[in-house]
C-alpha positions as CSV (number, residue, x, y, z in Angstrom):
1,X,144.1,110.7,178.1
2,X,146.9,111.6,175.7
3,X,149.6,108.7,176.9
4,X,152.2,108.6,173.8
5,X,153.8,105.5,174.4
6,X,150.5,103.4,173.8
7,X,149.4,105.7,171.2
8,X,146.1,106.7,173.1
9,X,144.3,109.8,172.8
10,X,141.2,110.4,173.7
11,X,139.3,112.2,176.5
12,X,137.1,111.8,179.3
13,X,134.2,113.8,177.1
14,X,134.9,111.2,174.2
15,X,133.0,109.0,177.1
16,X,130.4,110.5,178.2
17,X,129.5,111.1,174.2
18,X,129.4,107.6,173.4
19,X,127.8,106.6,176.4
20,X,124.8,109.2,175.6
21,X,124.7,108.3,172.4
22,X,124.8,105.2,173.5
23,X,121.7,105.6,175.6
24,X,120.2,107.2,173.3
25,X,120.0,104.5,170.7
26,X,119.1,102.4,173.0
27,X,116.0,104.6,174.0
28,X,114.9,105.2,170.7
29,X,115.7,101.6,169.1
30,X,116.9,104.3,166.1
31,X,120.9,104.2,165.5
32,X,122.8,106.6,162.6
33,X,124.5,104.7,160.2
34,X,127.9,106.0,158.4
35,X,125.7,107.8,156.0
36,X,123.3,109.4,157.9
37,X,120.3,107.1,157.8
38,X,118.4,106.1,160.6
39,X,118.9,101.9,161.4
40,X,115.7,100.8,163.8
41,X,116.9,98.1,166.0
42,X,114.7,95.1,166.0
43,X,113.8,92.4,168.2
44,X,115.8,89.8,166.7
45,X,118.8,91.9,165.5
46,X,119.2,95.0,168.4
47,X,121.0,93.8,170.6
48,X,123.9,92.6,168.4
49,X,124.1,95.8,166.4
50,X,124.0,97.4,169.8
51,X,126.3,95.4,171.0
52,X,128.5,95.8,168.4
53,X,128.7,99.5,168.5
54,X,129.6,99.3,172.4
55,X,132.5,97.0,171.4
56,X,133.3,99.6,168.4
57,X,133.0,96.2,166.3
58,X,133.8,96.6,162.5
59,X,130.2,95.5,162.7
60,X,129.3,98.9,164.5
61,X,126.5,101.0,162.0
62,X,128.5,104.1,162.7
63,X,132.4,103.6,164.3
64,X,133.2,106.8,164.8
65,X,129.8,108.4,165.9
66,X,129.6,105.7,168.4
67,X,133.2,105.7,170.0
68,X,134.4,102.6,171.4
69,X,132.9,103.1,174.7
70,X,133.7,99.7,176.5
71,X,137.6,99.4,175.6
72,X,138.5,102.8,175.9
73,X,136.8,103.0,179.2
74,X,139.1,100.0,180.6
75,X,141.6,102.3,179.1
76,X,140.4,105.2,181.5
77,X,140.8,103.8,184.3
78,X,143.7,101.9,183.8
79,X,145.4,105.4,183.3
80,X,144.3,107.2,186.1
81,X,147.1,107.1,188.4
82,X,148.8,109.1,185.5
83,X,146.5,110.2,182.3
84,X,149.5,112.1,180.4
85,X,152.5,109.3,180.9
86,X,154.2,112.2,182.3
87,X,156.1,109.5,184.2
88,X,155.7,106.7,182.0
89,X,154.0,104.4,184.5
90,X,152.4,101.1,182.7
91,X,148.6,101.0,182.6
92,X,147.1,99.6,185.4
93,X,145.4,96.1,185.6
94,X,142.0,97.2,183.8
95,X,144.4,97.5,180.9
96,X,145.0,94.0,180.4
97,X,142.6,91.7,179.9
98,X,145.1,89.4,182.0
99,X,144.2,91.1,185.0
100,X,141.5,93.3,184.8
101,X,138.8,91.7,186.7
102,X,141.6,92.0,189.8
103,X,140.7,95.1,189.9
104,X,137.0,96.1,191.7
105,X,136.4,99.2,189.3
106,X,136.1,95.9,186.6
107,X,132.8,95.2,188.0
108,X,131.4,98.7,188.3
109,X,132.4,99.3,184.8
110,X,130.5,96.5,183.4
111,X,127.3,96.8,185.2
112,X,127.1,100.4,183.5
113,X,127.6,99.1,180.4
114,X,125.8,96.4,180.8
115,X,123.3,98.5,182.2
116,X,122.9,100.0,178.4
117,X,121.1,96.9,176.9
118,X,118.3,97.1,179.9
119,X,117.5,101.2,179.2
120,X,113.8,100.7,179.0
C-alpha cells in the first residue's frame, strides 16, 4: 500500500511477517522484546501481551518487530480497489470503524486473527 493522502505505507509482505511472527510467538509462548531478550508468555499474562502486540499497543514487547497486524490489515483491505491512490478513491468500509463490520471480509479477518490466540 503506498496511498499518500492517508500517509500509509506499508506492504502486503509487512503482513504476512507479523502474522508469522505472530504465530510464532504464539507457538513458542517466547516473544522478543525491544532489546533482544526473550519474554515467555505466561498463563496469567500471555494473552494480553499477545494481545497487545496484535493491536501494536504501546504495551507491545517489541512494536516494530511485531507490526501492527490487526489495523493495518483493515487498512489492506479497505484499499484494495485501489492500493496506490492512483485515483484518490476513499478507503473502503473496513477502514472505518463506522462501518467496517458492513463489510463480510470483517468477519474473515477477525477469525484469523482471532485464530492467533487458539495456535496450539
Amino acid at each position: 500500500m503506498n496511498r499518500t493522502s492517508e500517509q500509509l505505507q506499508f506492504g502486503l509482505r509487512d503482513l504476512e511477517l507479523w502474522a508469522d511472527r505472530l504465530l510464532e510467538a504464539a507457538r513458542t509462548m517466547k516473544v522478543v522484546s525491544e532489546s533482544g531478550e526473550k519474554i515467555e508468555l505466561t498463563i496469567d499474562t500471555g494473552i494480553d501481551v499477545l494481545g497487545s502486540m496484535i493491536e501494536a499497543s504501546m504495551l507491545s514487547p517489541n512494536k516494530n518487530f511485531y507490526g501492527d497486524l490487526h489495523n493495518l490489515g483493515h487498512v489492506a483491505i479497505a484499499c484494495a480497489h485501489v492500493p496506490d491512490d492512483r485515483h484518490l478513491e476513499a478507503l473502503g468500509v473496513m477502514g472505518d470503524v463506522s462501518t467496517a463490520m458492513r463489510d463480510p471480509a470483517f468477519y474473515r479477518w477477525h477469525k484469523f486473527t482471532d485464530n492467533i490466540f487458539q495456535v496450539p
